[in-house]
VOLO-933749 format. One record per residue: residue number from 1; residue in one letter; x, y, z of N, C-alpha, C, O, CB in turn. Coordinates in nm, 2 decimals. Glycine has a CB too. Layout:
% residues N
+------+------+--------+--------+--------+--------+--------+--------+--------+--------+--------+--------+--------+--------+--------+--------+--------+
: resi : resn :     nX :     nY :     nZ :    caX :    caY :    caZ :     cX :     cY :     cZ :     oX :     oY :     oZ :    cbX :    cbY :    cbZ :
+------+------+--------+--------+--------+--------+--------+--------+--------+--------+--------+--------+--------+--------+--------+--------+--------+
:  NUM :    a :      X :      Y :      Z :      X :      Y :      Z :      X :      Y :      Z :      X :      Y :      Z :      X :      Y :      Z :
...
+------+------+--------+--------+--------+--------+--------+--------+--------+--------+--------+--------+--------+--------+--------+--------+--------+
% end
This chain:
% residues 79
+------+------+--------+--------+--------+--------+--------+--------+--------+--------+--------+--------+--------+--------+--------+--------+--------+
: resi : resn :     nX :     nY :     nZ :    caX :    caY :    caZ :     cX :     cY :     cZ :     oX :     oY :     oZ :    cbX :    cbY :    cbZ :
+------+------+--------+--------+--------+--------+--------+--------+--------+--------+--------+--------+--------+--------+--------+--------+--------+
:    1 :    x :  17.01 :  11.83 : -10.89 :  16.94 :  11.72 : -10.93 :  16.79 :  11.74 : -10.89 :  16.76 :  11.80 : -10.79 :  16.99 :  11.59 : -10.87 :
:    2 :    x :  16.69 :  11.69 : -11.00 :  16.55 :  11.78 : -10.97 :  16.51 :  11.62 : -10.92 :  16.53 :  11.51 : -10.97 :  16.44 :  11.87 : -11.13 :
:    3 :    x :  16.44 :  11.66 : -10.77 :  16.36 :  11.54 : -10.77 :  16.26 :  11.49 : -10.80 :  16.21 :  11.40 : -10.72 :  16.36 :  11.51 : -10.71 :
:    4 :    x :  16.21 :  11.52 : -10.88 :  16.08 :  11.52 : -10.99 :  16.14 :  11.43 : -11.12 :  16.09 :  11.32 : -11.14 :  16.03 :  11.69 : -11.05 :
:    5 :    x :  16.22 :  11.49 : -11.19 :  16.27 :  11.41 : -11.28 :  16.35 :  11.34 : -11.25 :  16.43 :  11.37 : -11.17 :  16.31 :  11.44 : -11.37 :
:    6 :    x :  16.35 :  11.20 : -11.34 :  16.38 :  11.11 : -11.30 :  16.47 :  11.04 : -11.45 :  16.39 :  11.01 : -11.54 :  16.26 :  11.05 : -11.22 :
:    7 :    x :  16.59 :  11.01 : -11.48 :  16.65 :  11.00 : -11.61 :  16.61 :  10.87 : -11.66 :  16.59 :  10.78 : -11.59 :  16.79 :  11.01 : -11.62 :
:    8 :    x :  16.59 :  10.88 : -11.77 :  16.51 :  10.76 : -11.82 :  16.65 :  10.70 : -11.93 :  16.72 :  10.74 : -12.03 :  16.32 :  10.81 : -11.91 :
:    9 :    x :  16.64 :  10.56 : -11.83 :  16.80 :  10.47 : -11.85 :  16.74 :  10.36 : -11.91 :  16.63 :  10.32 : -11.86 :  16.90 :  10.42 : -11.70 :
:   10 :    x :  16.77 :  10.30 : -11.98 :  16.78 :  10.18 : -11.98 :  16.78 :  10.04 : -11.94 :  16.90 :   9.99 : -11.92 :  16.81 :  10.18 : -12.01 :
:   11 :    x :  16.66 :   9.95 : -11.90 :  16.62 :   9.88 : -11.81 :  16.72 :   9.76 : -11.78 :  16.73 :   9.71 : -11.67 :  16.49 :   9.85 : -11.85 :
:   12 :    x :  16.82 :   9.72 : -11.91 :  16.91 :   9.64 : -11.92 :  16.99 :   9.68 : -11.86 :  17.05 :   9.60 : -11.78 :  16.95 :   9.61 : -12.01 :
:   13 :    x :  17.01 :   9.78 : -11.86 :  17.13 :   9.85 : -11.75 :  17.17 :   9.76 : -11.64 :  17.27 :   9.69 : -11.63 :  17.06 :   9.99 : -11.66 :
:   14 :    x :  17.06 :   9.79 : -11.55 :  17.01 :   9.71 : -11.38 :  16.98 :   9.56 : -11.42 :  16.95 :   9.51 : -11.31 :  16.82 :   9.77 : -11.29 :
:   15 :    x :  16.98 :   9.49 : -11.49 :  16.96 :   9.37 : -11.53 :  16.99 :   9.26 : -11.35 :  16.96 :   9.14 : -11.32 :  17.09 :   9.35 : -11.69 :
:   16 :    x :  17.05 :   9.34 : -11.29 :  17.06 :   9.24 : -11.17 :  17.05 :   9.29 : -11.02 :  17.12 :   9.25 : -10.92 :  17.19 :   9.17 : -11.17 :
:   17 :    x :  16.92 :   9.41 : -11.03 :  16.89 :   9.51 : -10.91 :  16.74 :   9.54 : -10.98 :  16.72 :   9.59 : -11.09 :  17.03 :   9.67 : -10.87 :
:   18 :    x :  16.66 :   9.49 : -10.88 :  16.50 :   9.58 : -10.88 :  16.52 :   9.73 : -10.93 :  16.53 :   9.82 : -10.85 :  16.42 :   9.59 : -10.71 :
:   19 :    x :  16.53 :   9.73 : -11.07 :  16.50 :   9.85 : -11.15 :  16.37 :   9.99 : -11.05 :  16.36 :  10.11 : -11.03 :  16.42 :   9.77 : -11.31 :
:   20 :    x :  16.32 :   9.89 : -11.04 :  16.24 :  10.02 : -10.99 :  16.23 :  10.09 : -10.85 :  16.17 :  10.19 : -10.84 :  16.11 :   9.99 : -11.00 :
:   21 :    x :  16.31 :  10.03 : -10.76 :  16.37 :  10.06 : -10.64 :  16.52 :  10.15 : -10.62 :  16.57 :  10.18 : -10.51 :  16.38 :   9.94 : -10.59 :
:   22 :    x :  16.56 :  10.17 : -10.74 :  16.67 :  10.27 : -10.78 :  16.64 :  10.41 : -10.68 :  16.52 :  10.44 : -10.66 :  16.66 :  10.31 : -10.96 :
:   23 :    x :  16.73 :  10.47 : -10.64 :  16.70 :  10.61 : -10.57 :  16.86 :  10.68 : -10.66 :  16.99 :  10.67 : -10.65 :  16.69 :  10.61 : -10.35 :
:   24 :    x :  16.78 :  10.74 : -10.72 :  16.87 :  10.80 : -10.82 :  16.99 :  10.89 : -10.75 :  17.09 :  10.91 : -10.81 :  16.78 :  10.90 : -10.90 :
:   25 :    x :  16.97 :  10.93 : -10.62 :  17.07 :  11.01 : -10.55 :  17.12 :  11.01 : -10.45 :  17.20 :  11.08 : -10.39 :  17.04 :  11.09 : -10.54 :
:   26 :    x :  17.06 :  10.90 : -10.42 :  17.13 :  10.77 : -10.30 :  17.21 :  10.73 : -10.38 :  17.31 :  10.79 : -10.37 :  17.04 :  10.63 : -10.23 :
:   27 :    x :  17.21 :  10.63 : -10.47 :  17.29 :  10.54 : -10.57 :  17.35 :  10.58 : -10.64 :  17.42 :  10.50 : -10.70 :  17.24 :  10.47 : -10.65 :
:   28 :    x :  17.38 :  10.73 : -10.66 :  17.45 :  10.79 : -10.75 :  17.59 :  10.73 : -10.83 :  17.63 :  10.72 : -10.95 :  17.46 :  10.89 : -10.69 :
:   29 :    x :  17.64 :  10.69 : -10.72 :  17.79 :  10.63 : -10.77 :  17.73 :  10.48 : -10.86 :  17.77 :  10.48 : -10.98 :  17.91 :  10.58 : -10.60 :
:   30 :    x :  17.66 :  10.39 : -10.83 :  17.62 :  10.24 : -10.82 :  17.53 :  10.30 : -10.96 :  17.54 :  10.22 : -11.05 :  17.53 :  10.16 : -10.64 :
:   31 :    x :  17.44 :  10.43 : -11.02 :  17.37 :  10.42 : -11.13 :  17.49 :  10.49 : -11.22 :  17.48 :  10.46 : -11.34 :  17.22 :  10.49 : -11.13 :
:   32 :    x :  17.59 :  10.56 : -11.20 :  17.67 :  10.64 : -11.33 :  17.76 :  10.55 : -11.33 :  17.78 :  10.55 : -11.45 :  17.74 :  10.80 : -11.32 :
:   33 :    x :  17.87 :  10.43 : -11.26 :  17.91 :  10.33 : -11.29 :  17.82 :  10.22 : -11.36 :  17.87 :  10.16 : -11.45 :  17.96 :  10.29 : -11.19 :
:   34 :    x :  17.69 :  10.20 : -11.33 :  17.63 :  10.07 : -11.43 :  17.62 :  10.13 : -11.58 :  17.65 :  10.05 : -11.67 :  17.45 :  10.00 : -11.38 :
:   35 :    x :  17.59 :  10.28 : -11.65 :  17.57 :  10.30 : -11.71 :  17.69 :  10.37 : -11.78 :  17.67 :  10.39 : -11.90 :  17.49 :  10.33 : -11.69 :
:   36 :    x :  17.81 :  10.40 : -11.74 :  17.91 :  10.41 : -11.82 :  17.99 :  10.29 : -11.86 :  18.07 :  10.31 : -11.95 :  17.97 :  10.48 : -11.77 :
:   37 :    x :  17.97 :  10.17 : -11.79 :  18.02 :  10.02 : -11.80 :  17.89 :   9.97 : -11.94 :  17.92 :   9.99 : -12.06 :  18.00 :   9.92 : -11.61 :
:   38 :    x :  17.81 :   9.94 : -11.91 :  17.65 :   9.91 : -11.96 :  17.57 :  10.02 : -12.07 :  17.54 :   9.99 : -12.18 :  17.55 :   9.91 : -11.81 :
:   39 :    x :  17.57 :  10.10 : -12.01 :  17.48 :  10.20 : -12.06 :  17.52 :  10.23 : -12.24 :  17.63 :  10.23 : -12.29 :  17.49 :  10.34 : -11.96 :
:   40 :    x :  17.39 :  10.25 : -12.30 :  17.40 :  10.31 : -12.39 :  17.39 :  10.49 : -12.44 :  17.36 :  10.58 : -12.38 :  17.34 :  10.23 : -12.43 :
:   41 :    x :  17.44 :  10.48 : -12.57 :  17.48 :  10.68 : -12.55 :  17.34 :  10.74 : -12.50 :  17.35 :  10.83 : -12.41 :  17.52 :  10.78 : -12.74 :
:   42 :    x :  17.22 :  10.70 : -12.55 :  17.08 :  10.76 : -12.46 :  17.13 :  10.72 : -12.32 :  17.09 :  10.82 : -12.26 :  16.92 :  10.68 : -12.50 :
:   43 :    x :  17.17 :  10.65 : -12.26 :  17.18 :  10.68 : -12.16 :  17.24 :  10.77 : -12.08 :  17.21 :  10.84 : -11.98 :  17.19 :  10.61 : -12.13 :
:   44 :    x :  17.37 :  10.76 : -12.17 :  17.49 :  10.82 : -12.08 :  17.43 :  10.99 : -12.10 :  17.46 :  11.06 : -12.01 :  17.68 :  10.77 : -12.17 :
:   45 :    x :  17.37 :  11.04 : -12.20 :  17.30 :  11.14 : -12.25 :  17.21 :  11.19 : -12.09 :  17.23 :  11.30 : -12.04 :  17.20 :  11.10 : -12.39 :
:   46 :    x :  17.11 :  11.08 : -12.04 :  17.01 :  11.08 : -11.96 :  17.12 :  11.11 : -11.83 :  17.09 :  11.19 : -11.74 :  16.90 :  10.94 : -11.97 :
:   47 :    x :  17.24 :  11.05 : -11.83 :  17.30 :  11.08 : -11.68 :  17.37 :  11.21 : -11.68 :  17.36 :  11.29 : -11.58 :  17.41 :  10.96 : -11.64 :
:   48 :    x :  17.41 :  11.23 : -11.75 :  17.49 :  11.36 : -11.71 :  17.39 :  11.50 : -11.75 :  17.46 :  11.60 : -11.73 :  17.64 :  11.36 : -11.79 :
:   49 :    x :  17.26 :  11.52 : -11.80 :  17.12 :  11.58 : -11.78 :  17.12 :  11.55 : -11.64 :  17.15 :  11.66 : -11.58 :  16.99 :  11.51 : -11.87 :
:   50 :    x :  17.10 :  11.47 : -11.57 :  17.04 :  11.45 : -11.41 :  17.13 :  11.51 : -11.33 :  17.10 :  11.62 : -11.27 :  17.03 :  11.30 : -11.35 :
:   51 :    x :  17.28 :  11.42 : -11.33 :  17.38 :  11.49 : -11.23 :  17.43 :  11.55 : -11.32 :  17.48 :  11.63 : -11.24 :  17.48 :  11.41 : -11.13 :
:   52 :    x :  17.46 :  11.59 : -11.42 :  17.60 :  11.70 : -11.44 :  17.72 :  11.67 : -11.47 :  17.76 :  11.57 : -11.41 :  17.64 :  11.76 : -11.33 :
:   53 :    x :  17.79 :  11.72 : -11.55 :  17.92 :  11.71 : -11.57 :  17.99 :  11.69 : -11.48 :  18.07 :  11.60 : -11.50 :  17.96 :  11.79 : -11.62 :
:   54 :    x :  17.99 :  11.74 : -11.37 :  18.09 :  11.74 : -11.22 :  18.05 :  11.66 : -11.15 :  18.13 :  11.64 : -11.06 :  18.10 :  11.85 : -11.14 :
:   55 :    x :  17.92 :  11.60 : -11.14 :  17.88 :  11.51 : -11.08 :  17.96 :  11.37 : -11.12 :  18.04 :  11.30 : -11.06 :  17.74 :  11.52 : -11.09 :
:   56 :    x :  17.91 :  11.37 : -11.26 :  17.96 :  11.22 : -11.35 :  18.09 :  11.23 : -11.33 :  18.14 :  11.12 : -11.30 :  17.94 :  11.21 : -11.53 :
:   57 :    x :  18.18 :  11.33 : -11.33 :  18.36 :  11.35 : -11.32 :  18.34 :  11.26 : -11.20 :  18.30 :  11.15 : -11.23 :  18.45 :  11.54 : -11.30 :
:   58 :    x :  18.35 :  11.29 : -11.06 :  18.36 :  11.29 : -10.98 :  18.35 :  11.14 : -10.93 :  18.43 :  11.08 : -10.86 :  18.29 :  11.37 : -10.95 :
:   59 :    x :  18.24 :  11.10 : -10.98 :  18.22 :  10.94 : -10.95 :  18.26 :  10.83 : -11.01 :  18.25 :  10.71 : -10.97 :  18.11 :  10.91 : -10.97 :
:   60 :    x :  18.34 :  10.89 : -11.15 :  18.39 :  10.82 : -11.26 :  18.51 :  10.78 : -11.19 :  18.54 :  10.67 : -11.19 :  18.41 :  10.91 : -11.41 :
:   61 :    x :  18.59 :  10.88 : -11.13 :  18.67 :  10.88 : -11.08 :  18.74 :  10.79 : -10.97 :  18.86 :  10.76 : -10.96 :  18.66 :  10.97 : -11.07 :
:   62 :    x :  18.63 :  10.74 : -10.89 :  18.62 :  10.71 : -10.75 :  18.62 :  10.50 : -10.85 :  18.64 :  10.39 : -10.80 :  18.42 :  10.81 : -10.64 :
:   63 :    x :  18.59 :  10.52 : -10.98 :  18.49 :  10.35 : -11.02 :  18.67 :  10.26 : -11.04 :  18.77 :  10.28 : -11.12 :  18.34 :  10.35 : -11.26 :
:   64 :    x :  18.63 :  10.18 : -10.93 :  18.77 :  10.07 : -10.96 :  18.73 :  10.00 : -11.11 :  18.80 :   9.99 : -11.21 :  18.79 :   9.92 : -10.82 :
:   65 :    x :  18.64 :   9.97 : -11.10 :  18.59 :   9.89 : -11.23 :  18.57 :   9.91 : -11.33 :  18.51 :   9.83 : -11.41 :  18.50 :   9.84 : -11.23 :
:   66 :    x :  18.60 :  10.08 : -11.39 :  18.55 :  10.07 : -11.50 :  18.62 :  10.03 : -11.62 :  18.73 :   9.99 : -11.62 :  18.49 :  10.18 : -11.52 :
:   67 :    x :  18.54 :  10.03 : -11.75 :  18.62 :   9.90 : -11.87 :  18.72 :  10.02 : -11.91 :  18.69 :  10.14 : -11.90 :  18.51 :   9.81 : -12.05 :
:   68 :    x :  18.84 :   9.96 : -11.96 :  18.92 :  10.07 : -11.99 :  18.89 :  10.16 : -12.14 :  18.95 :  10.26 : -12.18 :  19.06 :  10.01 : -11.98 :
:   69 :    x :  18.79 :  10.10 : -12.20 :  18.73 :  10.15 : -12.32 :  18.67 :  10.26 : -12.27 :  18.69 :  10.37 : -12.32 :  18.64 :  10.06 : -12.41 :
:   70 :    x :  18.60 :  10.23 : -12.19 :  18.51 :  10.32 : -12.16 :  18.56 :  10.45 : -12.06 :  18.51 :  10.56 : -12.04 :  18.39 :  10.24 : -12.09 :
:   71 :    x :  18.69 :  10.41 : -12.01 :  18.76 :  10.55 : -11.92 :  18.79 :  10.61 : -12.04 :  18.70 :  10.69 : -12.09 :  18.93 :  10.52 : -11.81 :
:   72 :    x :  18.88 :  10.60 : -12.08 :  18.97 :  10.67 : -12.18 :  18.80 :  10.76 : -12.23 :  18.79 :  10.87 : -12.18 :  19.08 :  10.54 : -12.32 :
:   73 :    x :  18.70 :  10.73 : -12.30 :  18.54 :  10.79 : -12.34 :  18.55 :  10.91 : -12.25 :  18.54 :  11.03 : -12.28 :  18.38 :  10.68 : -12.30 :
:   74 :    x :  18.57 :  10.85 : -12.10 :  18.51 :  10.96 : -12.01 :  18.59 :  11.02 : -11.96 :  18.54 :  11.10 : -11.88 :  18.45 :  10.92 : -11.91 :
:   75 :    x :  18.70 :  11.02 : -11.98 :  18.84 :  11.10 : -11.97 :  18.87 :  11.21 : -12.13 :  18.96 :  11.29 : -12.15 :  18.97 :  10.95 : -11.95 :
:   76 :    x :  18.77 :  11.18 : -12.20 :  18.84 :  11.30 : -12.29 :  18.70 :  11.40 : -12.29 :  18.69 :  11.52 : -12.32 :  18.90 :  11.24 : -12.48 :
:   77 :    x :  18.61 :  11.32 : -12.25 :  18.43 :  11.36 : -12.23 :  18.43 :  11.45 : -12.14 :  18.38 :  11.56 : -12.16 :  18.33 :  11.23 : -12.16 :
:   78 :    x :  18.50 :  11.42 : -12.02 :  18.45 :  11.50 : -11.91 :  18.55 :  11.58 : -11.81 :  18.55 :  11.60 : -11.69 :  18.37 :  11.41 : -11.83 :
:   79 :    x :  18.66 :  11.61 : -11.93 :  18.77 :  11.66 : -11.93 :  18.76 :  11.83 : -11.88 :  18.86 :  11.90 : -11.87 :  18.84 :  11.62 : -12.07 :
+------+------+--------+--------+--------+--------+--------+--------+--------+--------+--------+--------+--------+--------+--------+--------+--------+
% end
């Protein structure tokens, strides 16, 4: 993860966390859960550019919450 770049998500995303206080790699779990729940395909594009395929696996994994539309996406995605 470069810490210079920074993925450019969609502000609706965070709709209920100070957007601009995000630490992309602190939060990692808390930004690839809002945006595979939330996010749109630019986004989901912008997250797995930042962390990675194995990164996104990894955390996808760990999300009690995610919609089940959206597992099954990330289960044939990041297979």
């Amino acid at each position: 993860m470069d810490q210079q770049f920074k993925p450019n998500i969609s502000q609706r995303v965070f709709w209920d966390v100070n957007f601009d206080s995000l630490d992309y790699d602190k939060d990692k779990f808390f930004v690839i859960d809002k945006v595979m729940n939330y996010g749109l395909w630019e986004d989901f594009i912008q997250v797995m550019q930042y962390y990675g395929k194995e990164v996104v696996r990894n955390e996808v994994i760990k999300s009690p919450y995610l919609k089940k539309m959206y597992s099954i996406f990330c289960a044939s995605i990041l297979i």
